[in-house]
Z-matrix of the N, CA and C atoms (Angstrom, degrees):
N
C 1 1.438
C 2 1.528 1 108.81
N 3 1.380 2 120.24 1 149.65
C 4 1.481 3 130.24 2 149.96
C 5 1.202 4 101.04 3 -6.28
N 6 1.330 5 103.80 4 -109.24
C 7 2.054 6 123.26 5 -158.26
C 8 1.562 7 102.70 6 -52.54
N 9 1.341 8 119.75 7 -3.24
C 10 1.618 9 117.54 8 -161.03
C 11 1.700 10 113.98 9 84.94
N 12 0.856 11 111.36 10 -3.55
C 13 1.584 12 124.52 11 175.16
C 14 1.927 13 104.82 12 -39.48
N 15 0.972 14 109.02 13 163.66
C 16 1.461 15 114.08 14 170.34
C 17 1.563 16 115.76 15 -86.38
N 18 1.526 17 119.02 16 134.23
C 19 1.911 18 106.62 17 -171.98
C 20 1.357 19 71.29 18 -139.27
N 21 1.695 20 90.28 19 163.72
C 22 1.306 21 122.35 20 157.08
C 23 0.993 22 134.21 21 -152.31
N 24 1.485 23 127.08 22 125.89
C 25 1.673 24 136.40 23 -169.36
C 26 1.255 25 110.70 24 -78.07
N 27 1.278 26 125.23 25 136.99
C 28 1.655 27 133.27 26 144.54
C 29 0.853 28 100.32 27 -126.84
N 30 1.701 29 93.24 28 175.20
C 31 1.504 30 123.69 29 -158.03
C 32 2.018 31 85.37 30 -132.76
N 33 1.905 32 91.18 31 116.45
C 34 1.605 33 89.39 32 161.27
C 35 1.381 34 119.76 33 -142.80
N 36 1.567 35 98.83 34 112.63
C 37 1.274 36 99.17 35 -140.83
C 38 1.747 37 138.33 36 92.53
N 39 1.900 38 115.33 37 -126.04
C 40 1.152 39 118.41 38 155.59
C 41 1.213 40 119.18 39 -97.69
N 42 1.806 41 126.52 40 -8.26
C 43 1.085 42 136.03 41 -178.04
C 44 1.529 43 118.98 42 -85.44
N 45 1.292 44 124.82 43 147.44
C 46 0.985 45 139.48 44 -149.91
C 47 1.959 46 92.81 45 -120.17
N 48 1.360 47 122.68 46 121.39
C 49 1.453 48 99.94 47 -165.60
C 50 2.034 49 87.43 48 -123.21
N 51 1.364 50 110.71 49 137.34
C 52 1.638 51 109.78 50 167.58
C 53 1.794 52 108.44 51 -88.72
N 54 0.769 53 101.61 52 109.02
C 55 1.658 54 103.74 53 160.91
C 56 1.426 55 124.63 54 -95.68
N 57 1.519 56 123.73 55 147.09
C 58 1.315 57 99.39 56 -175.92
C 59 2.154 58 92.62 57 -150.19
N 60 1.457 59 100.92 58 154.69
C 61 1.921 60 86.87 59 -167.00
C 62 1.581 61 86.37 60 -88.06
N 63 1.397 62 112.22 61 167.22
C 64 1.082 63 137.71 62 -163.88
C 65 1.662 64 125.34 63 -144.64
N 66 0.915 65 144.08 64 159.89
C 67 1.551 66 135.24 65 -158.08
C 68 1.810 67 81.88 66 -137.53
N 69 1.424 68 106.98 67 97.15
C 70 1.700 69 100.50 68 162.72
C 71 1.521 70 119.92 69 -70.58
N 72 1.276 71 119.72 70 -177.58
C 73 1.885 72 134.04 71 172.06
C 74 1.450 73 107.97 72 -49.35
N 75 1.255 74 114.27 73 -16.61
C 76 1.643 75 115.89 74 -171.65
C 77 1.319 76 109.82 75 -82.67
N 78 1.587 77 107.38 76 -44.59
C 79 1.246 78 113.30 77 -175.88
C 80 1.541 79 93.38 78 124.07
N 81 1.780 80 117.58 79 4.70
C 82 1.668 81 107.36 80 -162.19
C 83 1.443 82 87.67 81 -100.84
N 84 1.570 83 117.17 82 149.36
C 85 1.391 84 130.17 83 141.30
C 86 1.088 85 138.72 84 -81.43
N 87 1.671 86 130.74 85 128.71
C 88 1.143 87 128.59 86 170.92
C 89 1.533 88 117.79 87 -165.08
N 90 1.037 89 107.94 88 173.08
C 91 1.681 90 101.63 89 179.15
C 92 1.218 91 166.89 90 -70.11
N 93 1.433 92 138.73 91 96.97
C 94 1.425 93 117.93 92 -97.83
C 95 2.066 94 71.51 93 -131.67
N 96 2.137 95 115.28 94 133.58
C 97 0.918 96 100.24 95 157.07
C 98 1.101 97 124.65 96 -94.36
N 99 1.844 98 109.76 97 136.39
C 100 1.490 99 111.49 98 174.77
C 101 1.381 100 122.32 99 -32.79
N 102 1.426 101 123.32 100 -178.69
C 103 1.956 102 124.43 101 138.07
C 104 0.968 103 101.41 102 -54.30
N 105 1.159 104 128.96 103 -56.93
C 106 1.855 105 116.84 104 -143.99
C 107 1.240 106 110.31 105 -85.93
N 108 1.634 107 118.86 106 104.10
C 109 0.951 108 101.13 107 156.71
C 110 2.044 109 110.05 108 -112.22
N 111 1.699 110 107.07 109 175.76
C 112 1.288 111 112.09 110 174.56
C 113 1.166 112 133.20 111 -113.18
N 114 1.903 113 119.71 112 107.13
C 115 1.413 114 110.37 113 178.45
C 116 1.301 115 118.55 114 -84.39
N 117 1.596 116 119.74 115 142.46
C 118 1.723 117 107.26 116 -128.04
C 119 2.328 118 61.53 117 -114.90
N 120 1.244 119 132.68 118 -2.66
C 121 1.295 120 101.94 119 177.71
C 122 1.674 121 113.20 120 -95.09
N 123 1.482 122 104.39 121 158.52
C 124 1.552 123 105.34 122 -141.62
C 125 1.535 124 129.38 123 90.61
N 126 1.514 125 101.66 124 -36.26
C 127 1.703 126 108.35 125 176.63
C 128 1.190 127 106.95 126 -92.54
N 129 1.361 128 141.48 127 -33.99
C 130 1.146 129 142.06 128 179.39
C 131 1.491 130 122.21 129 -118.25
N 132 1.467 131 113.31 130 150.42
C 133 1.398 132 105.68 131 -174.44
C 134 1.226 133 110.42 132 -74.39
N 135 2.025 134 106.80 133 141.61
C 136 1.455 135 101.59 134 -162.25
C 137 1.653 136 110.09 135 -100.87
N 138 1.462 137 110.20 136 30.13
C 139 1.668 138 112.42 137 170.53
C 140 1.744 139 122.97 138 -72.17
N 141 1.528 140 101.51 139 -22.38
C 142 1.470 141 103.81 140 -173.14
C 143 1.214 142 98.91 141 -157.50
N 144 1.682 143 105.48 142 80.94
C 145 1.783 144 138.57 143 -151.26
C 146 2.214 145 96.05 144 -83.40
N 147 1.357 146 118.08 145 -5.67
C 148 1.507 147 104.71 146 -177.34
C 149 1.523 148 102.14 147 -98.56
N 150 1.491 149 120.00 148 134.96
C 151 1.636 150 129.44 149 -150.92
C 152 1.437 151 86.52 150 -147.38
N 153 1.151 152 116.15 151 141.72
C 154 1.532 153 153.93 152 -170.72
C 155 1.221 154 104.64 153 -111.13
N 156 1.420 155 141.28 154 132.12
C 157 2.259 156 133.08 155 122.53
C 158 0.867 157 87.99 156 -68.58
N 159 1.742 158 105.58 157 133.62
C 160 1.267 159 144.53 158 151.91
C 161 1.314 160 127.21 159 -103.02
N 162 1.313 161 103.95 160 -25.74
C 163 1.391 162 106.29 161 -176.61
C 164 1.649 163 124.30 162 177.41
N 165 0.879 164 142.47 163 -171.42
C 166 1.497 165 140.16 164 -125.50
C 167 1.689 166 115.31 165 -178.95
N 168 1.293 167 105.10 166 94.70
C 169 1.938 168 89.90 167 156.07
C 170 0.972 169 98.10 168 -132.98
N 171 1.757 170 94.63 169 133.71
C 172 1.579 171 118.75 170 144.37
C 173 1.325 172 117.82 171 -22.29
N 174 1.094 173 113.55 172 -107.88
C 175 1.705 174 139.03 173 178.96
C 176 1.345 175 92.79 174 -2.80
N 177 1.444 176 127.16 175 -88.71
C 178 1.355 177 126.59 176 -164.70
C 179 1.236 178 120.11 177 -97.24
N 180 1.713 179 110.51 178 23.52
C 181 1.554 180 106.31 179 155.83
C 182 1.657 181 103.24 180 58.91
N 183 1.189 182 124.87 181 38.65
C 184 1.502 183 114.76 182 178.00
C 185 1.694 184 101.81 183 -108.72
N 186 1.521 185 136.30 184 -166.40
C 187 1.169 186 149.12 185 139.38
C 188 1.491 187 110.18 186 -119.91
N 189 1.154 188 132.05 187 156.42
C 190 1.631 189 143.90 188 157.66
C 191 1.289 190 112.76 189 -94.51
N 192 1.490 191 124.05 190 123.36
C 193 1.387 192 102.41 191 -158.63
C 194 1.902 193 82.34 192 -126.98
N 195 1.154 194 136.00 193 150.78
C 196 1.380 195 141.72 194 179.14
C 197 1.701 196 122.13 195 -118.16
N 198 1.529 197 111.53 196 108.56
C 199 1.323 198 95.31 197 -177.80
C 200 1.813 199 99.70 198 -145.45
N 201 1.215 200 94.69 199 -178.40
C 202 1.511 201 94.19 200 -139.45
C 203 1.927 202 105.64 201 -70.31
N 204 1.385 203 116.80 202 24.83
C 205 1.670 204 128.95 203 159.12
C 206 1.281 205 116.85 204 -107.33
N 207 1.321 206 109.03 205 -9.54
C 208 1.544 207 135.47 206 172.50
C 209 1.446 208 124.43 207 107.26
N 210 1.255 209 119.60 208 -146.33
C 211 1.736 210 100.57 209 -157.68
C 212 1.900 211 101.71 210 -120.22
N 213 1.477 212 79.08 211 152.80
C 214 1.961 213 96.73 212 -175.51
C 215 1.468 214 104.10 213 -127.13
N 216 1.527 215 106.53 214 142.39
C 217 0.936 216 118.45 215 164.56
C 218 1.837 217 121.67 216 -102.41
N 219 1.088 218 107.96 217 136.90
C 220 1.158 219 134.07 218 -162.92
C 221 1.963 220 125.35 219 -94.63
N 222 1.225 221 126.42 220 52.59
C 223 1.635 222 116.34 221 -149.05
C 224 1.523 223 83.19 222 -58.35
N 225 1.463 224 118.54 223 147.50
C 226 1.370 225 107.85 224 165.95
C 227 1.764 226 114.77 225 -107.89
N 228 1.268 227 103.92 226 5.74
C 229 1.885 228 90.77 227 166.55
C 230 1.632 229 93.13 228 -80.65
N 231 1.412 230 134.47 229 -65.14
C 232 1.102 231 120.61 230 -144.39
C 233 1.858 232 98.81 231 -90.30
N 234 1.065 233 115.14 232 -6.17
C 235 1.769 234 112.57 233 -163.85
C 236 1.200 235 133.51 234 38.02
N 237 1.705 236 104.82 235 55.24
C 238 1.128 237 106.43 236 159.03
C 239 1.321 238 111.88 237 -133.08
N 240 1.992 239 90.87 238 158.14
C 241 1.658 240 88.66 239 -154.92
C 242 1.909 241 95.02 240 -109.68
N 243 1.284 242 92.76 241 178.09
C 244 1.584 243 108.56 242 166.55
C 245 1.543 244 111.98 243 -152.94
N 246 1.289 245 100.68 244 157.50
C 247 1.889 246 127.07 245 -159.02
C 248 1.529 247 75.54 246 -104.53
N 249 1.612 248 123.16 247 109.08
C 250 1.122 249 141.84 248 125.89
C 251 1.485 250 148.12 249 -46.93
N 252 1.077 251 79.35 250 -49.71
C 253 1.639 252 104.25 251 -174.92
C 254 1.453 253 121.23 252 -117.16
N 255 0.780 254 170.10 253 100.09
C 256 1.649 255 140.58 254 -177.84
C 257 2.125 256 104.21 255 -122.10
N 258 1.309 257 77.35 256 144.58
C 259 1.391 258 94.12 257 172.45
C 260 1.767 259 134.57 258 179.40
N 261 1.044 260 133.56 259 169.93
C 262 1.458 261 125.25 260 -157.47
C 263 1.853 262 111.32 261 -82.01
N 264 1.022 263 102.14 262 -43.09
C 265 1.687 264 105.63 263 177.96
C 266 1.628 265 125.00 264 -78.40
N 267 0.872 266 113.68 265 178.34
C 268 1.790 267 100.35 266 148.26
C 269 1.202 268 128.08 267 -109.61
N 270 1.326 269 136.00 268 148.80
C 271 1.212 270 153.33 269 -167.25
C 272 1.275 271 131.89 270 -134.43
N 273 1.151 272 134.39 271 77.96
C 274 1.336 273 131.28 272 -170.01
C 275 1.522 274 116.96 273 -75.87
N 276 1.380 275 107.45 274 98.85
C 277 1.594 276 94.65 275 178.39
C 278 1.593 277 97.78 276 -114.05
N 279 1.125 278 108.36 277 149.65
C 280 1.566 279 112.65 278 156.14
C 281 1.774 280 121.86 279 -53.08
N 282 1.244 281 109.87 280 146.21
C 283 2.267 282 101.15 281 -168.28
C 284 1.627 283 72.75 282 -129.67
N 285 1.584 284 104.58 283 136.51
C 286 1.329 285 122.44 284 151.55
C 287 1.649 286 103.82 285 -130.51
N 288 1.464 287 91.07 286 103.61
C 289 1.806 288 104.88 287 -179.77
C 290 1.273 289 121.00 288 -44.47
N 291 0.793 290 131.08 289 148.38
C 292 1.738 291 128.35 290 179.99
C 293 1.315 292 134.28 291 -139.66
N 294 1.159 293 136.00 292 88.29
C 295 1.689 294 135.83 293 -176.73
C 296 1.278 295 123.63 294 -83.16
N 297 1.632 296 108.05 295 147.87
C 298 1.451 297 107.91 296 -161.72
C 299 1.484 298 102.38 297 -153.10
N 300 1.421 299 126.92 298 116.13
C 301 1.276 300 119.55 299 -161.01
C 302 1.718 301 79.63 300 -137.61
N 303 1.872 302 105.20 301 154.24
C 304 1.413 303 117.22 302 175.99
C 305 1.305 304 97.61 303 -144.72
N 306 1.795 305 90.45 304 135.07
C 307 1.837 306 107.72 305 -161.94
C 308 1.729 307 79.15 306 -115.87
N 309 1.378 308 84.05 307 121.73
C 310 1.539 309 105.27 308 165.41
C 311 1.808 310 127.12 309 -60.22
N 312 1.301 311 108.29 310 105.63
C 313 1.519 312 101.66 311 -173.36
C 314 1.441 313 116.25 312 -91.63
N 315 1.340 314 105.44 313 -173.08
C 316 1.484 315 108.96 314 173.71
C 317 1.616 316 137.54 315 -64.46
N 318 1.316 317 80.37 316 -35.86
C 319 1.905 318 101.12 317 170.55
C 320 1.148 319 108.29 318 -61.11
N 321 1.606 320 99.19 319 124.87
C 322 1.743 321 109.30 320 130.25
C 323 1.613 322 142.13 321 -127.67
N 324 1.475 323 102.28 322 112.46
C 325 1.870 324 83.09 323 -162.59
C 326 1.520 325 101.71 324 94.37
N 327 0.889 326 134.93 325 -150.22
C 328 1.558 327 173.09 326 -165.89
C 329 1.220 328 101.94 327 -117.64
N 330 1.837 329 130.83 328 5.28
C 331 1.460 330 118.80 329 -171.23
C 332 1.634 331 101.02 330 -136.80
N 333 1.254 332 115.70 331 129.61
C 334 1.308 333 126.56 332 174.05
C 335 1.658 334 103.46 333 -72.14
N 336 0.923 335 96.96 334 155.90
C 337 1.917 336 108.87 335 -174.45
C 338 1.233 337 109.83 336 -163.57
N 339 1.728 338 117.21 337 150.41
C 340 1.300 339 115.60 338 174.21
C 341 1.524 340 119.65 339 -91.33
N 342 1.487 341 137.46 340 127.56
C 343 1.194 342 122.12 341 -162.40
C 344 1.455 343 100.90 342 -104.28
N 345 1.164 344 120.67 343 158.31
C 346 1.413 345 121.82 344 -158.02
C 347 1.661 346 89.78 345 -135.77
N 348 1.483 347 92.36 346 134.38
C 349 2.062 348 93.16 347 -167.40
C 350 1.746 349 88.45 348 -127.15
């Protein structure tokens, strides 16, 4: 969520729904659905229409969604998706996203060098 708040996605149906908890006037909490929700037809190919959450990142605000051509990811600020995976059956695996960035150092070898950017 935004503020860091706690959300939660379902799937009802082809729609994709954001929920997120909320602190009402009372002082009570409970679960409040966002605007946004996602109709996943048009986004996904509609030959093998049963779709799974698989998975979730923070960082880039995406979902992994799994269906039986295989799994798409979903950014949900901008909504666009990509074919990750592809394949003939279905497969439900769990996706734990993963980032990996390499900061170029000074070393090379056994030999210090000046790098010129």
């Amino acid at each position: 969520m935004e503020d860091g708040g706690l959300g939660l996605a379902a799937l009802s149906g082809l729609t994709v729904q954001l929920w997120e908890r909320k602190l009402n006037c009372d002082g009570v909490v409970g679960w409040v659905l966002l605007q946004k929700t996602i109709p996943l037809e048009g986004l996904l190919p509609s030959t093998k229409p049963l779709v799974f959450i698989v998975g979730y990142d923070e960082d880039t605000n995406a979902i992994v969604l799994s269906t039986g051509i295989g799994n798409f990811m979903i950014q949900l600020d901008s909504m666009q998706i990509k074919h990750i995976i592809k394949r003939n059956d279905m497969c439900i695996d769990m996706f734990y996203p993963y980032h990996n960035f390499y900061t170029a150092g000074r070393g090379v070898g056994w030999k210090w060098v000046e790098l010129e950017l």
